[in-house]
PDBQT receptor file of N, H, CA, C and O in Angstrom, charges set to zero:
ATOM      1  N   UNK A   1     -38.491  14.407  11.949  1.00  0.00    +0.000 N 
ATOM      2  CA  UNK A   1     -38.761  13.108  11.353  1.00  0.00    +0.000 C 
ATOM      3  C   UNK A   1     -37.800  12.088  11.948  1.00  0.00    +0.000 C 
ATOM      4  O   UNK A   1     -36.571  12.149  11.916  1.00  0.00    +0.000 OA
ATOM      5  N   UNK A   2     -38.493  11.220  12.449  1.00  0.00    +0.000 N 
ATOM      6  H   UNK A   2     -39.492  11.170  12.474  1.00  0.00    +0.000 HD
ATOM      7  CA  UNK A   2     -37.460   9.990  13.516  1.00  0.00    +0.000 C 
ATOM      8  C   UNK A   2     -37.515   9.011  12.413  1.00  0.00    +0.000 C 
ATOM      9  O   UNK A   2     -38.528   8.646  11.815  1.00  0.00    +0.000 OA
ATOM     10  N   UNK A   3     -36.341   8.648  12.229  1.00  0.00    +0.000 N 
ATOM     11  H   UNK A   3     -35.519   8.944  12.714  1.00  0.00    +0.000 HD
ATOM     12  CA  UNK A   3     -35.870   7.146  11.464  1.00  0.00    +0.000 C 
ATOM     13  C   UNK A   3     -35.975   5.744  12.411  1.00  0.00    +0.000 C 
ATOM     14  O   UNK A   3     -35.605   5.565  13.572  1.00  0.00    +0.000 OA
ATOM     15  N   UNK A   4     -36.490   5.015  11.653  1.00  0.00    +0.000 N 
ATOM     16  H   UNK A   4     -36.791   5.160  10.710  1.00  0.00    +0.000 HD
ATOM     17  CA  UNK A   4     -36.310   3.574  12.835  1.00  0.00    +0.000 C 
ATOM     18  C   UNK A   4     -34.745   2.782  12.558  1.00  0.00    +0.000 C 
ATOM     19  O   UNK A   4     -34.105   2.859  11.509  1.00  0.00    +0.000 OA
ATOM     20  N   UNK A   5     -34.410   2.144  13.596  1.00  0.00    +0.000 N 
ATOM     21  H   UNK A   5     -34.931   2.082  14.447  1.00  0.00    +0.000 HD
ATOM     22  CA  UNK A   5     -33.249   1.471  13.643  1.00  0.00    +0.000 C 
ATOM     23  C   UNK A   5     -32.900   1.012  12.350  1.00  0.00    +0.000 C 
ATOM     24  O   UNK A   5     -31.732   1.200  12.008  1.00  0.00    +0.000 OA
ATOM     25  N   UNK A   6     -33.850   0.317  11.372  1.00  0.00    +0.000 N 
ATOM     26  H   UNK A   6     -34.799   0.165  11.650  1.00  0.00    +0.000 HD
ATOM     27  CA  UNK A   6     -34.155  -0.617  10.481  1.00  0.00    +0.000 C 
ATOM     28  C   UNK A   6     -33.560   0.507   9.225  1.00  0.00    +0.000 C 
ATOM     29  O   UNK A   6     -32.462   0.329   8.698  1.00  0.00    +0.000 OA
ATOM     30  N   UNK A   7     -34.056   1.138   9.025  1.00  0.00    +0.000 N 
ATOM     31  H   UNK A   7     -34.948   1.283   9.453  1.00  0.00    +0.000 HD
ATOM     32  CA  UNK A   7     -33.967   2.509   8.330  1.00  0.00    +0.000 C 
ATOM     33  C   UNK A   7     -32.222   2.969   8.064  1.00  0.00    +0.000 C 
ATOM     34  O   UNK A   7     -31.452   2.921   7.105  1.00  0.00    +0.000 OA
ATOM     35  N   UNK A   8     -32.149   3.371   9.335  1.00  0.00    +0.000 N 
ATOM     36  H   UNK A   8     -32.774   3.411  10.114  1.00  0.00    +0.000 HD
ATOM     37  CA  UNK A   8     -30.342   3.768   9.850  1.00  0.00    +0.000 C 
ATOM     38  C   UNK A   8     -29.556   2.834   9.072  1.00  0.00    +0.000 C 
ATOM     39  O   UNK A   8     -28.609   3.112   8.335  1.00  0.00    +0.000 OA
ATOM     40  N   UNK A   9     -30.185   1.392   9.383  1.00  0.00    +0.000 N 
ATOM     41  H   UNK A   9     -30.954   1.167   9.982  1.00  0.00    +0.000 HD
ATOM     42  CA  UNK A   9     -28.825   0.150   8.978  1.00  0.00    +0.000 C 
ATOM     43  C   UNK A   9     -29.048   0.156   8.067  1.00  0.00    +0.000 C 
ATOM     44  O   UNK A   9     -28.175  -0.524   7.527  1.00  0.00    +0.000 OA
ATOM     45  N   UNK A  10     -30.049   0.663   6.990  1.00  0.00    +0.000 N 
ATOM     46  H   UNK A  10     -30.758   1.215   7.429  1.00  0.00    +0.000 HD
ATOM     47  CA  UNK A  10     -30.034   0.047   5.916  1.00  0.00    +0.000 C 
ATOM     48  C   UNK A  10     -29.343   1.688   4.759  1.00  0.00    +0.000 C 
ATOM     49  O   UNK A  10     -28.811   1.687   3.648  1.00  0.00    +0.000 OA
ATOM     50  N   UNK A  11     -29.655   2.712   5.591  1.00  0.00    +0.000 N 
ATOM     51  H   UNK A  11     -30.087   2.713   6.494  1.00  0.00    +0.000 HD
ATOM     52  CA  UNK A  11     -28.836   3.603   4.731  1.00  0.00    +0.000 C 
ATOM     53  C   UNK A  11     -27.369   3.412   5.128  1.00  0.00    +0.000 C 
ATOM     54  O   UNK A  11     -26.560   3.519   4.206  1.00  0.00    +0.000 OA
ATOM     55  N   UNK A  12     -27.118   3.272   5.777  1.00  0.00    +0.000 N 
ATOM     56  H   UNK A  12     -27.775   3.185   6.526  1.00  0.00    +0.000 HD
ATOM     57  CA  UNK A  12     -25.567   3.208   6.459  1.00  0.00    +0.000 C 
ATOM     58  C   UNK A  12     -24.776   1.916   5.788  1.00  0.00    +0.000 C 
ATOM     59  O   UNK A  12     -23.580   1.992   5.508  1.00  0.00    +0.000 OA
ATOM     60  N   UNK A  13     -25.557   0.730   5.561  1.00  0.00    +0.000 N 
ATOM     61  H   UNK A  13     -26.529   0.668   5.789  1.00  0.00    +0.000 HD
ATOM     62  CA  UNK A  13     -25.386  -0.231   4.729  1.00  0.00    +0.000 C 
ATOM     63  C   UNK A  13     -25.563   0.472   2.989  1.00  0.00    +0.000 C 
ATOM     64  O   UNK A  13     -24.742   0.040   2.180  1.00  0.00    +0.000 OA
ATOM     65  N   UNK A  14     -26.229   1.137   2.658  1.00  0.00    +0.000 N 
ATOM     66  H   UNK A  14     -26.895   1.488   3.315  1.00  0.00    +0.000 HD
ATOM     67  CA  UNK A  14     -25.857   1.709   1.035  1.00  0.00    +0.000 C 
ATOM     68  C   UNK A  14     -25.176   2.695   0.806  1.00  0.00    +0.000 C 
ATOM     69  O   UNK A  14     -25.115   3.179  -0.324  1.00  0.00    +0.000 OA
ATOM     70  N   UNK A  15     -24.411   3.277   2.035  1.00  0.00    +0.000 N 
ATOM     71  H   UNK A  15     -24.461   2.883   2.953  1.00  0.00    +0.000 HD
ATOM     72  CA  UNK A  15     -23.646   4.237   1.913  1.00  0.00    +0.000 C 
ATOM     73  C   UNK A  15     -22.178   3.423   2.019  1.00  0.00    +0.000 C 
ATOM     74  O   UNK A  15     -21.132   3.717   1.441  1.00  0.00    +0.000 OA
ATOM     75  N   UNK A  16     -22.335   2.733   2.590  1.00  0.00    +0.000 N 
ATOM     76  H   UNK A  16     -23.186   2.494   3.059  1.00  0.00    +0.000 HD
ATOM     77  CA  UNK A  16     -20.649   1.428   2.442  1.00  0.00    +0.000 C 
ATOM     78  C   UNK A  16     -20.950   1.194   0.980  1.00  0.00    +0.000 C 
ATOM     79  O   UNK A  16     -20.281   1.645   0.050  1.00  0.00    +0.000 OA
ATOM     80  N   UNK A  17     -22.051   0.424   0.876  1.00  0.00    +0.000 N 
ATOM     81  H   UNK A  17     -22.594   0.058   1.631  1.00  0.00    +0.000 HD
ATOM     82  CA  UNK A  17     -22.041  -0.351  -0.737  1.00  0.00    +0.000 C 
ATOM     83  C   UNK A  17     -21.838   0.753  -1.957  1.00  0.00    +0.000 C 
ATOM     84  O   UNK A  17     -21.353   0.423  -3.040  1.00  0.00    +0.000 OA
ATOM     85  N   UNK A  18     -22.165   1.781  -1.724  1.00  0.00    +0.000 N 
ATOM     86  H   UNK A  18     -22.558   2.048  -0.844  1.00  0.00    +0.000 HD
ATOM     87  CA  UNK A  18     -21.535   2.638  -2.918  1.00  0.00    +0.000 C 
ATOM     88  C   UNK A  18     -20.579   3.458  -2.349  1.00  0.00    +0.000 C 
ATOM     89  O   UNK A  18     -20.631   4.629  -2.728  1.00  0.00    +0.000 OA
ATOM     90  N   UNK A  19     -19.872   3.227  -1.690  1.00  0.00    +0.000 N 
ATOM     91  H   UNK A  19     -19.830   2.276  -1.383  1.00  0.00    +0.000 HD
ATOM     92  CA  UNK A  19     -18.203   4.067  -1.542  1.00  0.00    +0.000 C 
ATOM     93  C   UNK A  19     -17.420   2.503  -1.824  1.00  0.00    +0.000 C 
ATOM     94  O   UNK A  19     -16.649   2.851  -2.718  1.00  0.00    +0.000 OA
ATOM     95  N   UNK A  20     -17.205   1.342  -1.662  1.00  0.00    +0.000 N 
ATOM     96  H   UNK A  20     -17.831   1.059  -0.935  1.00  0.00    +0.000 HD
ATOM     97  CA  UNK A  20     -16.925   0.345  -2.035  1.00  0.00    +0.000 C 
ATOM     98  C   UNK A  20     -16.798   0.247  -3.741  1.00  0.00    +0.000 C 
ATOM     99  O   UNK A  20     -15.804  -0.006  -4.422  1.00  0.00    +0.000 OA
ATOM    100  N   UNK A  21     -18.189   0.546  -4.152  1.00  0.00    +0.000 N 
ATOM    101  H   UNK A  21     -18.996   0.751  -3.598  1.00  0.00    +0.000 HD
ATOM    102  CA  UNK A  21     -17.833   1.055  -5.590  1.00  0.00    +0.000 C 
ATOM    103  C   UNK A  21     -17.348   2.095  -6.267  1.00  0.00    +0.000 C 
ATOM    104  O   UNK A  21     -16.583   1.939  -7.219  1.00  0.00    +0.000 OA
ATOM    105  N   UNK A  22     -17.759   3.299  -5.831  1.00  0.00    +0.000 N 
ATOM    106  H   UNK A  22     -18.380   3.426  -5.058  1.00  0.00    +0.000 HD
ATOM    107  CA  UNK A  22     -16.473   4.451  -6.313  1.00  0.00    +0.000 C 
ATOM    108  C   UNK A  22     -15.107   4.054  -6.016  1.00  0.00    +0.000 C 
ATOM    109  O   UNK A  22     -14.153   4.548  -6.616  1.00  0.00    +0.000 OA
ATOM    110  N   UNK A  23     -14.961   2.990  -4.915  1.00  0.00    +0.000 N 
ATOM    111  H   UNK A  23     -15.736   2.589  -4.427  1.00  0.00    +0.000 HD
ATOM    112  CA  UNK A  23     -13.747   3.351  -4.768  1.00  0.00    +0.000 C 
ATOM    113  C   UNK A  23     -13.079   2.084  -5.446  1.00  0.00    +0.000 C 
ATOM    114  O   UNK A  23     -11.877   1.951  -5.219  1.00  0.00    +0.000 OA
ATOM    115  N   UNK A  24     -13.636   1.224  -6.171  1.00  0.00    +0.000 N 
ATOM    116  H   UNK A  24     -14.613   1.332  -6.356  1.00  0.00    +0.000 HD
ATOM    117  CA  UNK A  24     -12.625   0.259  -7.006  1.00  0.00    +0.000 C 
ATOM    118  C   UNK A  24     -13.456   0.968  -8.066  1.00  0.00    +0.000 C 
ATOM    119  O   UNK A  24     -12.575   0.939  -8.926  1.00  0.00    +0.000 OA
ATOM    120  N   UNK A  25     -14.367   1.521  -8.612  1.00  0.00    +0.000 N 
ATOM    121  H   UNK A  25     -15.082   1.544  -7.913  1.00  0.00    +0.000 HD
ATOM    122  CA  UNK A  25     -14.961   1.987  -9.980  1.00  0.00    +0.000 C 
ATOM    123  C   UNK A  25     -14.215   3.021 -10.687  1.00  0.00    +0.000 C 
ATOM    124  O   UNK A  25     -14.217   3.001 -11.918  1.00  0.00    +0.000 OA
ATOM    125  N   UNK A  26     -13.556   3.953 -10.030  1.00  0.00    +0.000 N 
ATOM    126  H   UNK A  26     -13.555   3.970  -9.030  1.00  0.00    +0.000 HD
ATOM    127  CA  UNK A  26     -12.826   5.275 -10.331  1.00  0.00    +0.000 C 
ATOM    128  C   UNK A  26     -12.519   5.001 -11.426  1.00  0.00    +0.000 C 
ATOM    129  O   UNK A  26     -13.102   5.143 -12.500  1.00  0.00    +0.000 OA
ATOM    130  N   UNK A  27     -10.967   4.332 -10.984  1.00  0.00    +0.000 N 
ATOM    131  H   UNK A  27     -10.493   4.217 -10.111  1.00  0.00    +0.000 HD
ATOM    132  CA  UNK A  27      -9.431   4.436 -12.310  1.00  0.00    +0.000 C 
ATOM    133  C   UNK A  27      -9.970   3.647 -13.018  1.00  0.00    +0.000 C 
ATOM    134  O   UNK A  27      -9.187   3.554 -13.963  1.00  0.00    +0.000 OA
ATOM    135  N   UNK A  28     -11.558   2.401 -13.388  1.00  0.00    +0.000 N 
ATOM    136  H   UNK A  28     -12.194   2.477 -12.620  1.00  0.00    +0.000 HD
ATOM    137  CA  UNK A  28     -11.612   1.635 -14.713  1.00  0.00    +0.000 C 
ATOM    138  C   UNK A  28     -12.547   2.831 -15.228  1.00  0.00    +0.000 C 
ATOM    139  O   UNK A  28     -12.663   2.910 -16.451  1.00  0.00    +0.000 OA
ATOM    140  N   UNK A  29     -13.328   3.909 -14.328  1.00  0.00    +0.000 N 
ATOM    141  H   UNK A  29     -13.234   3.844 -13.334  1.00  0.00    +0.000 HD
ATOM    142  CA  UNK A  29     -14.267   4.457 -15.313  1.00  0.00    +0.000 C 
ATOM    143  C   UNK A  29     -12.961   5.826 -15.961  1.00  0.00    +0.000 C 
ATOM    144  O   UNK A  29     -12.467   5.735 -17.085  1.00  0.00    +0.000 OA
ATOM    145  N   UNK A  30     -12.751   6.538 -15.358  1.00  0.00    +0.000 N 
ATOM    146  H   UNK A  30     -13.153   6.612 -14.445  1.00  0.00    +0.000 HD
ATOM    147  CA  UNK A  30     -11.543   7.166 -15.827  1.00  0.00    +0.000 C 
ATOM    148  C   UNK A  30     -10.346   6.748 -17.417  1.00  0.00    +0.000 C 
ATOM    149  O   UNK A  30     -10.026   7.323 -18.457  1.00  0.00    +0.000 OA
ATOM    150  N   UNK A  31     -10.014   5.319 -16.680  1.00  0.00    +0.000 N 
ATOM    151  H   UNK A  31     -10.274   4.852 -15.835  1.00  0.00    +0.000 HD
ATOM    152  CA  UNK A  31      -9.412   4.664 -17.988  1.00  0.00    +0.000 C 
ATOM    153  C   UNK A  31     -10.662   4.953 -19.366  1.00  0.00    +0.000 C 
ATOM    154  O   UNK A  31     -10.640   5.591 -20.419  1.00  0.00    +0.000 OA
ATOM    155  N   UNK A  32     -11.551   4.197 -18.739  1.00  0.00    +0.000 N 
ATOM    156  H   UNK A  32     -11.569   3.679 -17.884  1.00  0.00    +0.000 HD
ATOM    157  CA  UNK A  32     -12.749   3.762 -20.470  1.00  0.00    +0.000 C 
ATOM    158  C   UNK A  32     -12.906   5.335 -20.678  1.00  0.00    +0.000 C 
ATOM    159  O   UNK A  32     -12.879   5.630 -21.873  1.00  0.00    +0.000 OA
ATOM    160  N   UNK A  33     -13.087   6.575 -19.693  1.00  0.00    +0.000 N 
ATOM    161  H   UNK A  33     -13.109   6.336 -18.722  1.00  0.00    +0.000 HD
ATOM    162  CA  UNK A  33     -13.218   8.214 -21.146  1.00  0.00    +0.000 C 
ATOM    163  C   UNK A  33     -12.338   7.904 -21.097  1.00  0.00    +0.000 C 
ATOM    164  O   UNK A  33     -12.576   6.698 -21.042  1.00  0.00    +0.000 OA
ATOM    165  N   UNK A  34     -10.715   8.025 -21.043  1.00  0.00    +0.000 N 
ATOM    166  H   UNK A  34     -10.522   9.005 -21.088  1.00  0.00    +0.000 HD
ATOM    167  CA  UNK A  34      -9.862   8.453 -22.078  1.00  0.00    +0.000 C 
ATOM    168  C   UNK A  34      -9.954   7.767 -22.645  1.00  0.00    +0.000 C 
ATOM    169  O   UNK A  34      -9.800   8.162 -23.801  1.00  0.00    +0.000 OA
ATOM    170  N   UNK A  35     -10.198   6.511 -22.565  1.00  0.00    +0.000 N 
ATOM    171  H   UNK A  35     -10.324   6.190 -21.626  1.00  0.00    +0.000 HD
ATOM    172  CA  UNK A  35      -9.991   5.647 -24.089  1.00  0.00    +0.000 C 
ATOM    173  C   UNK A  35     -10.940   5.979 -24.964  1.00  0.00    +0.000 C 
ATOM    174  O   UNK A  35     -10.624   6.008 -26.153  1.00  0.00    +0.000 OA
ATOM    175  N   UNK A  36     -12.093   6.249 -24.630  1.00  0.00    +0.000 N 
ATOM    176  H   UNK A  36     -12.350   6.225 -23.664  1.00  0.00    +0.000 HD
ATOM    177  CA  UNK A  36     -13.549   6.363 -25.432  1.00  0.00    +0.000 C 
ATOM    178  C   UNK A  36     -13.197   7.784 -26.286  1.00  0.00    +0.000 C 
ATOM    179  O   UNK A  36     -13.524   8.033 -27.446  1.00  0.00    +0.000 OA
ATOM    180  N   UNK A  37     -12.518   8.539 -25.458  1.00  0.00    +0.000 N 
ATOM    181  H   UNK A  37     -12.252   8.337 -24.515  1.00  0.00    +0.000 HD
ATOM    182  CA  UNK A  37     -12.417   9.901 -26.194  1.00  0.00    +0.000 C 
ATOM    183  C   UNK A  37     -11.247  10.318 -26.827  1.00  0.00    +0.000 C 
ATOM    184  O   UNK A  37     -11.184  11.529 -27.037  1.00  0.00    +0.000 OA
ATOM    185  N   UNK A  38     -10.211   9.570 -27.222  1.00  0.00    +0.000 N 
ATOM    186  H   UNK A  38     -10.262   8.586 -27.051  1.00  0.00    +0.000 HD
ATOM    187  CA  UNK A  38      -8.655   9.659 -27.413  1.00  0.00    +0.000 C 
ATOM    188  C   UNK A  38      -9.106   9.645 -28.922  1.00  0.00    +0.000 C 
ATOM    189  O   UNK A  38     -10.233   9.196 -29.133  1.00  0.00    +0.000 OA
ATOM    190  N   UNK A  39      -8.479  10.016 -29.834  1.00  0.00    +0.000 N 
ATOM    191  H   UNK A  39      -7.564  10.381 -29.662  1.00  0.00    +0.000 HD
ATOM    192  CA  UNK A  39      -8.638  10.451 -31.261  1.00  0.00    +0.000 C 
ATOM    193  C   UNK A  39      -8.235   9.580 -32.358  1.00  0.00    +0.000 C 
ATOM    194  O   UNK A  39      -9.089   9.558 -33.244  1.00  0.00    +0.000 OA
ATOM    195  N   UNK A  40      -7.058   8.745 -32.623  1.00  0.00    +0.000 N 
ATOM    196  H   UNK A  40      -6.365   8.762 -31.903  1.00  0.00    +0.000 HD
ATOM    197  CA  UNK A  40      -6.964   7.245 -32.820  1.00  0.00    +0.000 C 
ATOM    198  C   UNK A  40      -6.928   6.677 -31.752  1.00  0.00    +0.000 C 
ATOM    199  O   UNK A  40      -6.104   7.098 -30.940  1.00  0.00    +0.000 OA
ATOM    200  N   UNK A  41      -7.778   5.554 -31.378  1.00  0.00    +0.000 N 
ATOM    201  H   UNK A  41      -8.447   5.212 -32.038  1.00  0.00    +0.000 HD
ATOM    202  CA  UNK A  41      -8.143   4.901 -30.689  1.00  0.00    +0.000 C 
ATOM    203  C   UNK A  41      -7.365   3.551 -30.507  1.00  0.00    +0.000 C 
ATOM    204  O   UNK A  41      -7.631   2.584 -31.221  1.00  0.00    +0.000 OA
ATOM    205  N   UNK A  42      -6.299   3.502 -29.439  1.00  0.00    +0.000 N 
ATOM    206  H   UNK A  42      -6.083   4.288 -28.859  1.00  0.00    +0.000 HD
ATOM    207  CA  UNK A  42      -4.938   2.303 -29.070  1.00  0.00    +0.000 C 
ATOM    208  C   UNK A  42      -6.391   1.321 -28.862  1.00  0.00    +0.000 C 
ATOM    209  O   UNK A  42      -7.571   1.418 -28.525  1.00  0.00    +0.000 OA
ATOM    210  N   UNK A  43      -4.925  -0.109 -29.529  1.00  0.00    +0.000 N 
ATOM    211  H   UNK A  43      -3.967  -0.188 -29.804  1.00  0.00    +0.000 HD
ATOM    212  CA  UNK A  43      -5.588  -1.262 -29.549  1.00  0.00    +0.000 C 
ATOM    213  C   UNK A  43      -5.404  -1.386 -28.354  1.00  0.00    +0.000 C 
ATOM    214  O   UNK A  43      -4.465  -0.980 -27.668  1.00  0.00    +0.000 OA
ATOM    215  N   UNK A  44      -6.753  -2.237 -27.935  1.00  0.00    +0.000 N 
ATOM    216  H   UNK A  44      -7.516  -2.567 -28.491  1.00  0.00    +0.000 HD
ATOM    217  CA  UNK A  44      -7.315  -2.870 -26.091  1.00  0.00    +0.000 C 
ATOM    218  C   UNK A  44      -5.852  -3.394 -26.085  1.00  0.00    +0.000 C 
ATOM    219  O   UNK A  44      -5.011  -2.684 -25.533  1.00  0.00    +0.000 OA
ATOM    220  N   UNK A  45      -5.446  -4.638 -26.678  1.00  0.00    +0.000 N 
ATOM    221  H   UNK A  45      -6.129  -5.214 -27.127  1.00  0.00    +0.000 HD
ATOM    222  CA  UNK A  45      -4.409  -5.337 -26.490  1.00  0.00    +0.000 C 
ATOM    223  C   UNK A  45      -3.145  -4.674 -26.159  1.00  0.00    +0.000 C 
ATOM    224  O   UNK A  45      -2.440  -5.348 -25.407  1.00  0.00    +0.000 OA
ATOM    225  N   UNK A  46      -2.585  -3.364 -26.566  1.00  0.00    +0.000 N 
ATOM    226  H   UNK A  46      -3.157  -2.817 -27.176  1.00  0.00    +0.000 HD
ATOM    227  CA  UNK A  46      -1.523  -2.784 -26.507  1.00  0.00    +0.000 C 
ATOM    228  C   UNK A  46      -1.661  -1.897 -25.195  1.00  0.00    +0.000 C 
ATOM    229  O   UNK A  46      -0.651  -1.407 -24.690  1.00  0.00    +0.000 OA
ATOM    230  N   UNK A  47      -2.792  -1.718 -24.708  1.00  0.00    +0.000 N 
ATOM    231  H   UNK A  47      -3.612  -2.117 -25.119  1.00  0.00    +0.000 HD
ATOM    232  CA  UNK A  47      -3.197  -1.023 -22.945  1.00  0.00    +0.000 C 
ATOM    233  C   UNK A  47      -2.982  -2.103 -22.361  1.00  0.00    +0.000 C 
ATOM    234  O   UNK A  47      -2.086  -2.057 -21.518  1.00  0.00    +0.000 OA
ATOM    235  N   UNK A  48      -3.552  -3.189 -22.528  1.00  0.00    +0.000 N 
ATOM    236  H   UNK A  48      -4.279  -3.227 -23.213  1.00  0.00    +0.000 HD
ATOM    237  CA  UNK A  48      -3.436  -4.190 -21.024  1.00  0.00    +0.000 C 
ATOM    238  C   UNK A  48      -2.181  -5.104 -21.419  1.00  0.00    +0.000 C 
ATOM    239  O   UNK A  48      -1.824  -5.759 -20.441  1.00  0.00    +0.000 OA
ATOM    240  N   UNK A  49      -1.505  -5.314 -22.414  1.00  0.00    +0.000 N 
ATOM    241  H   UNK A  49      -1.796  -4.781 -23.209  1.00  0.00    +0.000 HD
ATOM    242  CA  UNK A  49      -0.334  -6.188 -22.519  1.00  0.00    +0.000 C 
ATOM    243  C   UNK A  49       0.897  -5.342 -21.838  1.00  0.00    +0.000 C 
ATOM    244  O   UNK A  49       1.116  -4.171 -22.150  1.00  0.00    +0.000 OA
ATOM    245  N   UNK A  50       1.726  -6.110 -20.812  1.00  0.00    +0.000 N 
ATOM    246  H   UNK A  50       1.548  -7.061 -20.559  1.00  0.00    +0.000 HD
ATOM    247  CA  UNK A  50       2.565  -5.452 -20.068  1.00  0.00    +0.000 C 
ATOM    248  C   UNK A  50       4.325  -5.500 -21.036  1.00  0.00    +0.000 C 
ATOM    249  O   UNK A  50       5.387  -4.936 -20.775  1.00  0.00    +0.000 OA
ATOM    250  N   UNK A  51       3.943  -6.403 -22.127  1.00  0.00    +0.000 N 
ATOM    251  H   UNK A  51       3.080  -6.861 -22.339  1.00  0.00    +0.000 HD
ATOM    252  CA  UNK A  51       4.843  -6.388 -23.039  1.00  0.00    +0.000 C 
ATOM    253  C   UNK A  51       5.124  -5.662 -24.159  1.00  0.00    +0.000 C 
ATOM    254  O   UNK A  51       6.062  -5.832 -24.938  1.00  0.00    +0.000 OA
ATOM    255  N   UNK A  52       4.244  -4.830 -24.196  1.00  0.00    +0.000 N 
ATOM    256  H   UNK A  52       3.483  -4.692 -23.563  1.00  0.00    +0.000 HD
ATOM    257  CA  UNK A  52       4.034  -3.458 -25.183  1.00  0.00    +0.000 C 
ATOM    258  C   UNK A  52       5.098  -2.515 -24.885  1.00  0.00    +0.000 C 
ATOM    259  O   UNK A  52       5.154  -1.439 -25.480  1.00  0.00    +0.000 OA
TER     260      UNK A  52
């Protein structure tokens, strides 16, 4: 099965566009389970305030 040029660029182009997203998506999807699954559940404010 021969792919046309058109074909190539355009998987090769959605294979950038989703490693681009795993790769800034990781550590926020990672963060939200533990937070989603942690047992008392820390206030949002006390995770992202650097003054906590």
């Amino acid at each position: 099965m021969q792919l046309s040029e058109d074909t190539k660029e355009r998987i090769v182009r959605i294979i950038d566009v989703a490693k681009t997203v795993v790769h800034y998506g990781w550590v926020p999807f990672v963060i939200y389970v533990g937070f989603m699954s942690s047992s008392p559940r820390p206030n949002l404010f006390k995770i992202l305030s650097p003054l906590s």
